[in-house]
C-alpha positions in Angstrom: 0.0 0.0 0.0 2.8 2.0 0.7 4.1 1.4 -2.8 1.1 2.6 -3.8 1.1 5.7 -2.6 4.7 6.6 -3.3 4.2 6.7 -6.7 0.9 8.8 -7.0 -1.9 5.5 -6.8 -4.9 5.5 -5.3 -6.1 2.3 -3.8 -9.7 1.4 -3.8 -12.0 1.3 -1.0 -12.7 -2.5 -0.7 -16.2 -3.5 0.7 -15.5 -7.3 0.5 -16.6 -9.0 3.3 -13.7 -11.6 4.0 -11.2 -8.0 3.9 -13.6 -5.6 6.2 -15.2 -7.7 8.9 -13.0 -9.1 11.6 -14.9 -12.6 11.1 -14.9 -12.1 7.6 -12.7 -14.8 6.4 -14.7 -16.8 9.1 -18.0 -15.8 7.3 -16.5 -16.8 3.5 -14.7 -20.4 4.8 -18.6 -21.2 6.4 -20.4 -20.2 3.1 -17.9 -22.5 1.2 -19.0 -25.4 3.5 -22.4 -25.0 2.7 -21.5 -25.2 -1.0 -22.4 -21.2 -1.5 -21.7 -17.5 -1.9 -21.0 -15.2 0.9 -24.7 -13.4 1.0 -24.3 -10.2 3.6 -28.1 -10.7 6.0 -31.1 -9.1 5.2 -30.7 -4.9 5.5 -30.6 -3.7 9.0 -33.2 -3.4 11.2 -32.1 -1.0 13.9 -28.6 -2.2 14.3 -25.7 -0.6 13.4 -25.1 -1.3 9.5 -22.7 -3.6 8.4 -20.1 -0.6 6.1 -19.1 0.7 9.8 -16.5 -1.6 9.4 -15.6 0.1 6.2 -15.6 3.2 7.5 -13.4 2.2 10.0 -11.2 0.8 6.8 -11.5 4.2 5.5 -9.2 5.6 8.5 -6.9 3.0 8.2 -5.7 3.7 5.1 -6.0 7.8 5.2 -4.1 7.4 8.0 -1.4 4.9 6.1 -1.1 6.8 3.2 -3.2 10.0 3.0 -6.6 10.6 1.6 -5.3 11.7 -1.9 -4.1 7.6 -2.1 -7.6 6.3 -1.3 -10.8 5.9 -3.9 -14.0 4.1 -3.3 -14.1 0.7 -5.0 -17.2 -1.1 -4.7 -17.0 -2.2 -8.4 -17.4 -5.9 -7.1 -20.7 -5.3 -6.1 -22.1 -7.1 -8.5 -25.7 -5.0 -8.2 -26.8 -6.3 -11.9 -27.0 -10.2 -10.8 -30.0 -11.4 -8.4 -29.2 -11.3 -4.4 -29.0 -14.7 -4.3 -26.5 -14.7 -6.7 -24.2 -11.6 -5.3 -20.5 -12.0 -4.5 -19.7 -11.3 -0.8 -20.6 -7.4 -0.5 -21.6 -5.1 2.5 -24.4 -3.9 0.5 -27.0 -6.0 -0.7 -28.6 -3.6 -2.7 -27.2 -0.1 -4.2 -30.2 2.0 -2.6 -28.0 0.6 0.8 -24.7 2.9 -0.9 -26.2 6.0 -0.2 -26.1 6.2 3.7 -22.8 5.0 3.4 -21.6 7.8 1.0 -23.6 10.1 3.5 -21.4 8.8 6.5 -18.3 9.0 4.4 -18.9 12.5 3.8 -19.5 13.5 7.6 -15.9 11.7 8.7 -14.1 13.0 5.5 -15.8 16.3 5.0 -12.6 18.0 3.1 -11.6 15.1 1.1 -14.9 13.2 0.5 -15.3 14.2 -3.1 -11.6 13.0 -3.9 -12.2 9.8 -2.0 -15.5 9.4 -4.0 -14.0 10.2 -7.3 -11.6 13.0 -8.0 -8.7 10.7 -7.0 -9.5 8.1 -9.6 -9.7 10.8 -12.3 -6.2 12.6 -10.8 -4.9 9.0 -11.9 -7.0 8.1 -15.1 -5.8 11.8 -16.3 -2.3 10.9 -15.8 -2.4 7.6 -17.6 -4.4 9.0 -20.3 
């Protein structure tokens, strides 16, 4: 990640179960038992939501390498196939992005819009 940084890249922000969730590798190896897919439990009902953990991902990495290094990612979402058939995402659905993005923007307030896009482009400019 370090790497990374050092030379201008920006890593995305991973919302894959198994690298989030402190049981998440626990969660994939039981899914694989059962002869299935990670599939993230039905949407909150009160309880904290499961992205806090990428949140708290978030920081880890700002604080690693800077906020100019770190892009949102969720391109393995996989929103286009049926739930049952989705890979191993925090967010069943991509209605349940939008309070995440909100969240993201209260606990990054000056570099939200980079982390949401603007770094990718800093980088896609530069390659293209």
């Amino acid at each position: 990640i370090r790497r990374l940084a050092e030379r201008g890249g920006v890593i995305g922000l991973n919302n894959t179960v198994a690298f989030v969730l402190p049981n998440g590798p626990q969660l994939i190896r039981e899914a694989a038992k059962r002869g299935g897919r990670y599939a993230p439990p039905a949407p909150e009902t009160g309880n904290a939501p499961r992205w806090l953990g990428l949140l708290d991902h978030a920081h880890h990495i700002v604080e690693l390498i800077g906020e100019e290094h770190l892009g949102l990612g969720l391109d393995l979402c996989e929103f286009d196939k049926p739930e049952g058939e989705r890979n191993n995402s925090l967010f069943p659905t991509s209605r349940h992005v939008a309070p995440f993005v909100d969240a993201l923007r209260r606990e990054f307030p000056h570099a939200a819009d980079r982390i949401l896009g603007e770094n990718w482009m800093r980088v896609l400019e530069y390659l293209g």
